[in-house]
C-alpha positions as CSV (number, residue, x, y, z in Angstrom):
1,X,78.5,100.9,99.9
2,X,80.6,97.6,100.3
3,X,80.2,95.0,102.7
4,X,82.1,92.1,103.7
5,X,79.8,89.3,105.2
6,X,81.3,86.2,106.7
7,X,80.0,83.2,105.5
8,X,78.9,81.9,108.2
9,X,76.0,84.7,109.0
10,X,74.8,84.2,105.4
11,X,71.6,81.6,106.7
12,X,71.0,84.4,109.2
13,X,67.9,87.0,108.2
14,X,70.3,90.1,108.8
15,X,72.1,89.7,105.0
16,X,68.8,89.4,103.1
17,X,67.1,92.1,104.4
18,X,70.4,94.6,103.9
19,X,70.5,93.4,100.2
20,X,67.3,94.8,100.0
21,X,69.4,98.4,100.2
22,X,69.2,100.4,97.1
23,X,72.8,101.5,98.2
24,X,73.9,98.1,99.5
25,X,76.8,95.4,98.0
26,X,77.0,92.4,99.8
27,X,80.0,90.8,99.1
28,X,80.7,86.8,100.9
29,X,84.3,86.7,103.0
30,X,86.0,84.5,105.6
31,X,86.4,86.8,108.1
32,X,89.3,85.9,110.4
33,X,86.9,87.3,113.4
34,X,83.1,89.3,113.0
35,X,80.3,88.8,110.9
36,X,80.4,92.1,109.1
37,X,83.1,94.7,108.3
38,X,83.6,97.3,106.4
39,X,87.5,96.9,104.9
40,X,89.9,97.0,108.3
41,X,88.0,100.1,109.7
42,X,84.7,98.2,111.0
43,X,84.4,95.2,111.7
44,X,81.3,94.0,113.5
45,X,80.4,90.9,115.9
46,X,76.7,90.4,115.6
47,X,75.2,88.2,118.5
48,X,71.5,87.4,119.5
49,X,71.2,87.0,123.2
50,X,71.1,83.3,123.5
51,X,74.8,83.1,121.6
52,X,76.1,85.9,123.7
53,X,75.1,83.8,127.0
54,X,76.5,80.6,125.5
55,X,79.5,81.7,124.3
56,X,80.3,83.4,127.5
57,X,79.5,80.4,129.2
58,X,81.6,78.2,126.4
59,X,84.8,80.8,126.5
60,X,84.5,82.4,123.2
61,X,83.7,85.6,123.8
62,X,86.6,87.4,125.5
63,X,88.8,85.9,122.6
64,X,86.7,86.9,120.1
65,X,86.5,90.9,121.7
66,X,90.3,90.5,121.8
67,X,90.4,89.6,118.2
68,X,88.2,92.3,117.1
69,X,90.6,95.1,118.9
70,X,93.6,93.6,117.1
71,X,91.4,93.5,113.6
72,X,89.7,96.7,113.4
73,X,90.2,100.3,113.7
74,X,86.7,100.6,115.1
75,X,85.1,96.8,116.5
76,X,81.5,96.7,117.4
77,X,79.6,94.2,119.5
78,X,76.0,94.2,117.9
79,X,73.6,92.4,120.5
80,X,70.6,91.5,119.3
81,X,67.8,90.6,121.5
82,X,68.9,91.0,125.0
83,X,66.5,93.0,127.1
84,X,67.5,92.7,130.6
85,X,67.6,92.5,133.0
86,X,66.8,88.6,132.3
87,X,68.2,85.3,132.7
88,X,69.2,84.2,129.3
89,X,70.4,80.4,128.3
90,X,70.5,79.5,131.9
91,X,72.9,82.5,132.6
92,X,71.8,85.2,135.2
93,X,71.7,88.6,134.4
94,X,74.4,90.1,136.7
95,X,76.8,87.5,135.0
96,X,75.7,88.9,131.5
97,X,75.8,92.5,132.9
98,X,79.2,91.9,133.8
99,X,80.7,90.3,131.3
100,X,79.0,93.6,128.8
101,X,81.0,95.8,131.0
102,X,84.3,93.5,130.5
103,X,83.3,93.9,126.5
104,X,83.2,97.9,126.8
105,X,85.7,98.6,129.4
106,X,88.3,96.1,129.6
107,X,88.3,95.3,125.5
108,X,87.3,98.9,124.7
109,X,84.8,97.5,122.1
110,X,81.5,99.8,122.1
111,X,78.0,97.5,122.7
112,X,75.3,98.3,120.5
113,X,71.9,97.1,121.0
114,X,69.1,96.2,118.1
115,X,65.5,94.5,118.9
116,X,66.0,91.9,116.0
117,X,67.1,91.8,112.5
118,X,65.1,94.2,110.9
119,X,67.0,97.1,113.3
120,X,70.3,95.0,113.1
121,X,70.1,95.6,108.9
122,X,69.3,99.1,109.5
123,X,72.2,99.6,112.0
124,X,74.3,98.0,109.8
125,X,73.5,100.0,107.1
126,X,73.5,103.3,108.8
127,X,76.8,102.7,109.9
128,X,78.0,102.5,106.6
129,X,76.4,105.6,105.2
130,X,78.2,107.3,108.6
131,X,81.4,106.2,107.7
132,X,81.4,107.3,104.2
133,X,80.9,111.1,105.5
134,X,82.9,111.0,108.3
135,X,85.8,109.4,105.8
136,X,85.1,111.6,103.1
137,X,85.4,114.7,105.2
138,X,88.9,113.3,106.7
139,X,89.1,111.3,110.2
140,X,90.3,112.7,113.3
141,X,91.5,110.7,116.1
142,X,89.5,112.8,119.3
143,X,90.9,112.7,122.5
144,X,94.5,111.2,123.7
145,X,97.0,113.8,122.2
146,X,100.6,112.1,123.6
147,X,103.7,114.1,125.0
148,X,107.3,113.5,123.7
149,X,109.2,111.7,120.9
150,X,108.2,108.3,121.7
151,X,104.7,108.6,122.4
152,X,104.1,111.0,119.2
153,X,105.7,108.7,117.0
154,X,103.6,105.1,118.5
155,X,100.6,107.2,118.2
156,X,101.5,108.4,114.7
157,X,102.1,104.5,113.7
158,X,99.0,103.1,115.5
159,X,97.0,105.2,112.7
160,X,98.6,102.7,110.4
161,X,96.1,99.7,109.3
162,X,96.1,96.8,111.7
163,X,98.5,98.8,114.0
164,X,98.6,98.2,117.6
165,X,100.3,99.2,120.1
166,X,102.6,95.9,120.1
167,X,103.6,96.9,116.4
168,X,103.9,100.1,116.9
169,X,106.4,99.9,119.1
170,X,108.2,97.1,117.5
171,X,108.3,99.5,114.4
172,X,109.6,102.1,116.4
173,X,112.3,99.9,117.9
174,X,113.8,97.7,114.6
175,X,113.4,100.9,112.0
176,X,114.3,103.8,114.1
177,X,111.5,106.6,113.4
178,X,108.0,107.3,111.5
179,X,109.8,108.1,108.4
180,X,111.7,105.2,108.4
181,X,108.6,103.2,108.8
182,X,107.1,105.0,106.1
183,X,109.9,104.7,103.9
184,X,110.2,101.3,104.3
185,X,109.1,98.6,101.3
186,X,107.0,95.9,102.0
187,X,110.1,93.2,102.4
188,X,111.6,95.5,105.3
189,X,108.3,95.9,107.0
190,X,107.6,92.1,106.6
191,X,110.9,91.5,109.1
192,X,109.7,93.5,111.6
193,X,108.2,91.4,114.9
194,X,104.6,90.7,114.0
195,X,103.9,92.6,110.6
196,X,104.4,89.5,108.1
197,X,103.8,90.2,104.5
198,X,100.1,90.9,104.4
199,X,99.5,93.9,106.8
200,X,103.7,95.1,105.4
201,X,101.8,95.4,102.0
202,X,98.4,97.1,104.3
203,X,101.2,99.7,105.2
204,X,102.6,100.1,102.1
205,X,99.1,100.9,99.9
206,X,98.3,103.2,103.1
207,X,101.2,105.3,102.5
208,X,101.5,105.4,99.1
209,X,97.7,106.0,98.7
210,X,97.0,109.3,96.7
211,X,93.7,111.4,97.3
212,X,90.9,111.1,94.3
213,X,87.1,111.7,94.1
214,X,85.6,110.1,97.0
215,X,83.7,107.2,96.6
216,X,80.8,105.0,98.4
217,X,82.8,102.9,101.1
């Protein structure tokens, strides 16, 4: 089971203690945004309490919860620490409480508590060992199931990597339909309105991707 770490969380205690996993690779990134991910599909933003009250208080942390949407297929806000209600870093609780609903409402990005880093590495670890049998049985997208052309076609392309809704529909507009989009080669995809080169080559090793034995994420 691989997983990227960003450098930055390596003096933290969370990174030893998941190396201690028999079924564990820890391998050292620059993460444009998180502190652990798995590929594009799951990327996670580990905080303690004291760093989530300071960098609400300091303006980070609605950028970073934006961030993570774009990233990710699946972001997660790991908060470690925080039993409320409690003032924390001179922040009062209903602040805190609010700006958690902001995180899961307004960003859409699910808050998972831990009690320190022993239950962070074991999160972190079981939510690897989820996503390699969830993947290896085939992921379905529950819920929203979109009416018409248009819609059909954005939702198709959002299931592309590091497809939003923006690209989606800038996809849609500048290649005409899924299969052109699919079609495409990197070079054509690069042109479109906010794909660029890297996630155009994402698209293209999506697509061209064949089915093998299934291995350990």
């Amino acid at each position: 089971m691989r997983i990227l770490v960003d450098h930055r969380e390596r003096p933290a205690r969370v990174p030893e203690l998941l190396a201690r996993e028999p079924d564990v690779q820890l391998v050292d990134a620059v993460l444009s945004c998180g502190d652990y991910a798995f590929g594009t599909r799951i990327g996670i933003e580990r905080k303690t309490a004291e760093d989530f009250a300071r960098s609400l208080v300091d303006g980070r942390l609605f950028p970073q919860m934006g961030a993570m949407r774009r990233r990710y297929m699946r972001p997660l806000l790991l908060l470690e620490g925080l039993s409320g209600p409690r003032d924390v870093a001179g922040v009062a609780w209903p602040a805190l409480r609010g700006a958690l609903m902001s995180v899961a409402v307004a960003f859409g990005v699910p808050v998972v508590h831990s009690t320190g880093p022993e239950e962070t590495a074991a999160l972190i670890a079981g939510i690897g060992r989820q996503l390699h049998r969830q993947f290896s049985l085939g992921y379905v997208r529950a819920g929203y199931r979109p009416k018409g052309w248009r819609r059909c076609a954005l939702f198709i392309l959002q299931g592309l990597p590091g497809i939003g809704p923006r690209r989606a529909a800038a996809l849609l507009t500048e290649l005409g339909s899924v299969h052109a989009v699919v079609s495409a080669d990197v070079a054509a995809l690069a042109q479109v309105t906010g794909v660029g080169l890297r996630l155009a080559r994402g698209i293209r090793r999506a697509v061209e991707s064949e089915a093998g034995p299934s291995t350990p994420t």
